[in-house]
C-alpha positions in Angstrom: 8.9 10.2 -4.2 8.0 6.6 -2.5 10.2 3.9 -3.6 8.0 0.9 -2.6 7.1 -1.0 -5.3 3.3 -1.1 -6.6 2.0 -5.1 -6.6 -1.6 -5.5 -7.6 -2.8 -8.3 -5.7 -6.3 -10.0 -6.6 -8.0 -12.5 -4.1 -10.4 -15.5 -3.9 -11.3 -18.4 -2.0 -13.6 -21.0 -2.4 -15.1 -24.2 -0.3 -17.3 -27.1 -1.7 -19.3 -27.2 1.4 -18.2 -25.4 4.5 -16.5 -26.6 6.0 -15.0 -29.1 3.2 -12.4 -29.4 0.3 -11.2 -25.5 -0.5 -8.6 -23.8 -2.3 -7.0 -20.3 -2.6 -5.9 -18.5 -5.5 -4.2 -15.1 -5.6 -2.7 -13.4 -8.5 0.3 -10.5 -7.9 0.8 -7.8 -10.8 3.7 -5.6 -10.7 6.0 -3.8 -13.4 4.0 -5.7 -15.9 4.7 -9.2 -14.7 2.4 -11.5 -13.0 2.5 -14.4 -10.5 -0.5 -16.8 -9.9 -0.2 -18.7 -6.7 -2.7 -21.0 -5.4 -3.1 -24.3 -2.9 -6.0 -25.8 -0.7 -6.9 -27.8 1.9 -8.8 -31.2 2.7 -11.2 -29.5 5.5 -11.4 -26.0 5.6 -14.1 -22.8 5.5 -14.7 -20.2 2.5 -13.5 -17.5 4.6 -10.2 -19.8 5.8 -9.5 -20.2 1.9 -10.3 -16.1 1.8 -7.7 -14.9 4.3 -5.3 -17.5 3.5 -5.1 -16.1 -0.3 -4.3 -12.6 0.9 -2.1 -14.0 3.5 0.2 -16.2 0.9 0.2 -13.1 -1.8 1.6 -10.9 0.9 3.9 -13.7 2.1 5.2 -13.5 -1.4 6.3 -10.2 -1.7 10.1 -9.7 -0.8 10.1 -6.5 0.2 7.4 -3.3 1.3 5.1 -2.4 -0.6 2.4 -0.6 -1.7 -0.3 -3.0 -2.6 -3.8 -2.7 -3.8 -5.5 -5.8 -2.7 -8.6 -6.7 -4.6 -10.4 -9.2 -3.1 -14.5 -10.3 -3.3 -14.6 -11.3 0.1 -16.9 -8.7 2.8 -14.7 -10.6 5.8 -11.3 -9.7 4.7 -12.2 -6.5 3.7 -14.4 -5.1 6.7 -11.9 -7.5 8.9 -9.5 -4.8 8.0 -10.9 -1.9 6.7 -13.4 -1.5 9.5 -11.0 -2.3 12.3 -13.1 -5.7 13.2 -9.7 -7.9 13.4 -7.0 -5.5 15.8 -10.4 -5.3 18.0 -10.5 -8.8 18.1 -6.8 -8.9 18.7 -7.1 -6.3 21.3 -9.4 -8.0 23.5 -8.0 -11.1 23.3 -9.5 -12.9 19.8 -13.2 -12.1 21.3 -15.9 -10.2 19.1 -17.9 -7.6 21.1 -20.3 -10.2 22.0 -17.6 -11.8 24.1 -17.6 -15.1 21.9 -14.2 -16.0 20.5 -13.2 -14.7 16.7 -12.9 -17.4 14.8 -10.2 -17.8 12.5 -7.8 -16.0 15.2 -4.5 -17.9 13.8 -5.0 -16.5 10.1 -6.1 -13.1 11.1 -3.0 -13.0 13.5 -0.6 -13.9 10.9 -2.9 -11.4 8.7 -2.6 -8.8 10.6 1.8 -8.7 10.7 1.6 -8.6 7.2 -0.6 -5.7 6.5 1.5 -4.0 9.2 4.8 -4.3 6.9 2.7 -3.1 3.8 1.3 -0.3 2.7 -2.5 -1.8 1.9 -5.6 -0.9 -0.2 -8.5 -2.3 -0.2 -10.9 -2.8 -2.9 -14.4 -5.0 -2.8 -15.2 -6.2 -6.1 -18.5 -8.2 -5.7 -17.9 -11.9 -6.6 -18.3 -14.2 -10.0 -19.7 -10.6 -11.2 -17.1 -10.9 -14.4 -14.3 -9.4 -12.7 -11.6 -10.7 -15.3 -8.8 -11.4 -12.2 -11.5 -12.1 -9.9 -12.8 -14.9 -11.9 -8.8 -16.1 -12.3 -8.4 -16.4 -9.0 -11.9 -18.2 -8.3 -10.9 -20.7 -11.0 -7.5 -21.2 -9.3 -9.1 -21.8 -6.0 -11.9 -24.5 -7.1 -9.4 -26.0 -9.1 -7.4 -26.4 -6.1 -10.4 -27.9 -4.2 -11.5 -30.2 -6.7 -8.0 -31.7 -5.5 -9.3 -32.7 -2.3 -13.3 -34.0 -3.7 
């Protein structure tokens, strides 16, 4: 039987412009206890604040685990679910197209995190009434308002 603990981990990011003020929020779920983390930045993108907020969940977790990630955001989850990031890696933080990936510092650090956990991915469409979703979208725009 597989002794790595199950987290549930929901996602979100958020921007007021884009770039400008953004924030993160992530919420962890495991053995019936939760954990809300968030933060932000002065100058960022959505999709910064998006990887970041899976990056600081995992970050969090002590050990290996199995996690199903829930997150609203088509970049993180195609980024890693359809390969798009370890190509990038691969071929030296270029896209197909030969133009550099951007984001290249969060997907690398993203990328040696889901290597030490076991990952699922689920897509939830955004601000669609997704009862975590919408926790971690008010944690992140809280956390931009910060910055306004």
């Amino acid at each position: 039987m597989d002794k790595m603990p199950k987290v549930e981990m929901f996602t979100d990011g958020a921007c007021s412009g884009n770039p400008g003020p953004g924030g993160w929020g992530t919420v962890l779920r495991c053995n019936g206890k939760e954990k809300e983390l968030s933060g932000g930045e002065k100058t960022t993108t959505n999709n910064r604040m998006e990887l970041t907020a899976v990056i600081e969940g995992l970050k969090a977790l002590k050990k290996p685990c199995n996690v199903i990630l829930t997150t609203d955001s088509k970049y993180v989850s195609d980024g890693l679910l359809k390969g798009w990031a370890q190509s990038w890696k691969e071929n030296g933080w270029k896209k197909k197209d030969k133009k550099p990936a951007l984001n290249s510092d969060l997907w690398d650090e993203l990328l040696k995190l889901y290597a030490i956990h076991n990952v699922d991915i689920v897509w939830v469409k955004g601000h669609a009434g997704h009862p975590e979703n919408e926790r971690c979208d008010t944690l992140a725009v809280n956390e931009s308002k910060k910055f306004i």
